[in-house]
N, C-alpha and C positions, 0 to 999 in steps of 0.2 A: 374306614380309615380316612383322616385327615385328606385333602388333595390341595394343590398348591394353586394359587388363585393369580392372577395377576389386580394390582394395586396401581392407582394414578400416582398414591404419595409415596409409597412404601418399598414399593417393588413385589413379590411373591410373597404373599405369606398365607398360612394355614387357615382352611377351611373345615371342620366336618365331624361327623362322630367318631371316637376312637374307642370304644368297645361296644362287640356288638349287643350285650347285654342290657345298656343304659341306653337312655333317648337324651343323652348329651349333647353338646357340642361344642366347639372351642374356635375360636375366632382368631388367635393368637393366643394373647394370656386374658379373656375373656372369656368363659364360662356359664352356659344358659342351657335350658333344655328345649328340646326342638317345637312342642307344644305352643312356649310362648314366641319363638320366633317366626313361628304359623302365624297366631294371636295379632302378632305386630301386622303383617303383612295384611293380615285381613283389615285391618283397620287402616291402613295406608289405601287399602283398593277404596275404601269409601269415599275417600279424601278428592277434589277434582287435582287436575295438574297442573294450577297456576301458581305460580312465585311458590315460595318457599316453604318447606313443612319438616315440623321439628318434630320428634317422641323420643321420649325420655324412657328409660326401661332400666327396672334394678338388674344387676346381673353379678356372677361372681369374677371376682380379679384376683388373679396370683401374679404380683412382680415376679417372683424370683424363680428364672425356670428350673432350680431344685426343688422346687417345691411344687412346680406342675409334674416334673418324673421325665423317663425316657421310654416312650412308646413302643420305639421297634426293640430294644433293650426287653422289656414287658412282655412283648409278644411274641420274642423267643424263647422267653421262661428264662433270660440271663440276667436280669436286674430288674429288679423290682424297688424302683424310686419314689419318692413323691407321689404326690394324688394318685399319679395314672398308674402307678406300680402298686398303691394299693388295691387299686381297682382291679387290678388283671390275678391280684393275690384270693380277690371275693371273685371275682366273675373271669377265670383264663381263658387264655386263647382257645380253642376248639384241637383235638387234637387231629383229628378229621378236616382238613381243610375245605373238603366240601362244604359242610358244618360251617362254616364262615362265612354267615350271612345276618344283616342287620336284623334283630328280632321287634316285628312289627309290637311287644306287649313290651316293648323296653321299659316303658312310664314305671311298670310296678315294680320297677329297682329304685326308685324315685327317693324314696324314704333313706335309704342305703347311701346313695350317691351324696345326695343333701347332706347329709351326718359329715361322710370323709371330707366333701369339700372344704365345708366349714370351719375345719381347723386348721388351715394353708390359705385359706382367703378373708377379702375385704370386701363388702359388697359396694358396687358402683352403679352411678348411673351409666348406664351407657345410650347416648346421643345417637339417632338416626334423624339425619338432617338428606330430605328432598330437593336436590335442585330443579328447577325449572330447564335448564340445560341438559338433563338424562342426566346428569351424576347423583352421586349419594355417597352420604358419608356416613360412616359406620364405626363410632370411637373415633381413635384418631384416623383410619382409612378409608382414603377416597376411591369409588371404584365407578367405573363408566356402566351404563344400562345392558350393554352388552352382555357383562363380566358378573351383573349385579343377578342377572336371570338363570347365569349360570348357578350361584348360588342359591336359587330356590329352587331349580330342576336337579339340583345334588342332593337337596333336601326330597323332593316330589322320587326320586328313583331311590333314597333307603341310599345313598352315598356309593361308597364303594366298600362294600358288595354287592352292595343292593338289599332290598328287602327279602327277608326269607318268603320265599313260595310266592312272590312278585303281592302278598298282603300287606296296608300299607294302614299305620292307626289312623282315625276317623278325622281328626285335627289334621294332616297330612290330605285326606281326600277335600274336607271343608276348604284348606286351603286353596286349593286348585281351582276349586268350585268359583270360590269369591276370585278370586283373579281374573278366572275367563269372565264374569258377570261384570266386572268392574270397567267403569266410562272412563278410568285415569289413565291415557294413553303410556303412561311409565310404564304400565303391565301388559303393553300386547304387543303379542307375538309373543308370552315367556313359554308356552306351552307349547310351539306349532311345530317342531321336531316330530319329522315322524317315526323316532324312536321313544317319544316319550308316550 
């Protein structure tokens, strides 16, 4: 499930995957799958960390949030809305709450997911801009390094629930890998929890 992040610009707003069947994730009303937000990172660890650094990334955007749906709505089996209501209509909640755990093979819902989105969204760029100061800005939200690490360790742990049976897809281990490898001091210390 989504977790609530804190923002420099914004205040709290939504991080994370919301079914555990897809390898989605939703940012607010921003839409990607987890793979290429690995992809990104990998490619920022290569980068040094002086002054500034842009990437540009297409992603899916829904203005209108009837048209992204109501999750916990969804994953009570009470309404089934928008994107995410169709989504919980192909892939439901677990009836088994044990059963509710992020499925490390989500990618091969990929085909499926792509299809629904597409007809409730607009594709975007969406901007990751590096500061030289530890911030980063993400679309329109700014979030401190602190905050910024949280959201790749919510990505590296399978979110909330986690990954089923603690297996995590290969793009998810890569990513880990390049980060501890990486000279751009933005990225260390993301991993040094020793819960992670």
């Amino acid at each position: 499930m989504p977790l609530s992040f804190r923002s420099e610009s914004h205040g709290n707003i939504a991080f994370g995957f919301f079914n555990i069947e897809s390898d989605m994730l939703l940012l607010e009303k921003y839409f990607f799958f987890a793979d290429d937000f690995c992809k990104w990172l990998c490619m920022m660890a290569k980068e040094d960390d002086t002054g500034l650094k842009r990437f540009r990334h297409p992603v899916y955007y829904i203005a209108d949030p009837t048209d992204i749906g109501d999750l916990m709505g969804a994953i009570h089996g009470m309404r089934f809305t928008g994107f995410i209501g169709k989504l919980y209509t192909l892939f439901p909640f677990p009836d088994d709450p044990k059963a509710f755990k992020q499925n490390p093979k989500g990618y091969q819902t990929r085909k499926v997911v792509a299809s629904e989105i597409e007809d409730v969204s607009k594709e975007k760029e969406l901007l990751f801009e590096f500061f030289k100061d530890r911030k980063i800005k993400i679309g329109h939200y700014l979030f401190d390094k602190a905050i910024f690490h949280e959201l790749i360790r919510y990505v590296w742990q399978g979110g909330y629930p986690r990954w089923k049976e603690e297996i995590r897809p290969q793009y998810v281990v890569e990513m880990k890998e390049s980060l501890q490898k990486s000279s751009n001091s933005f990225f260390k210390g993301v991993f040094s929890s020793a819960k992670i």
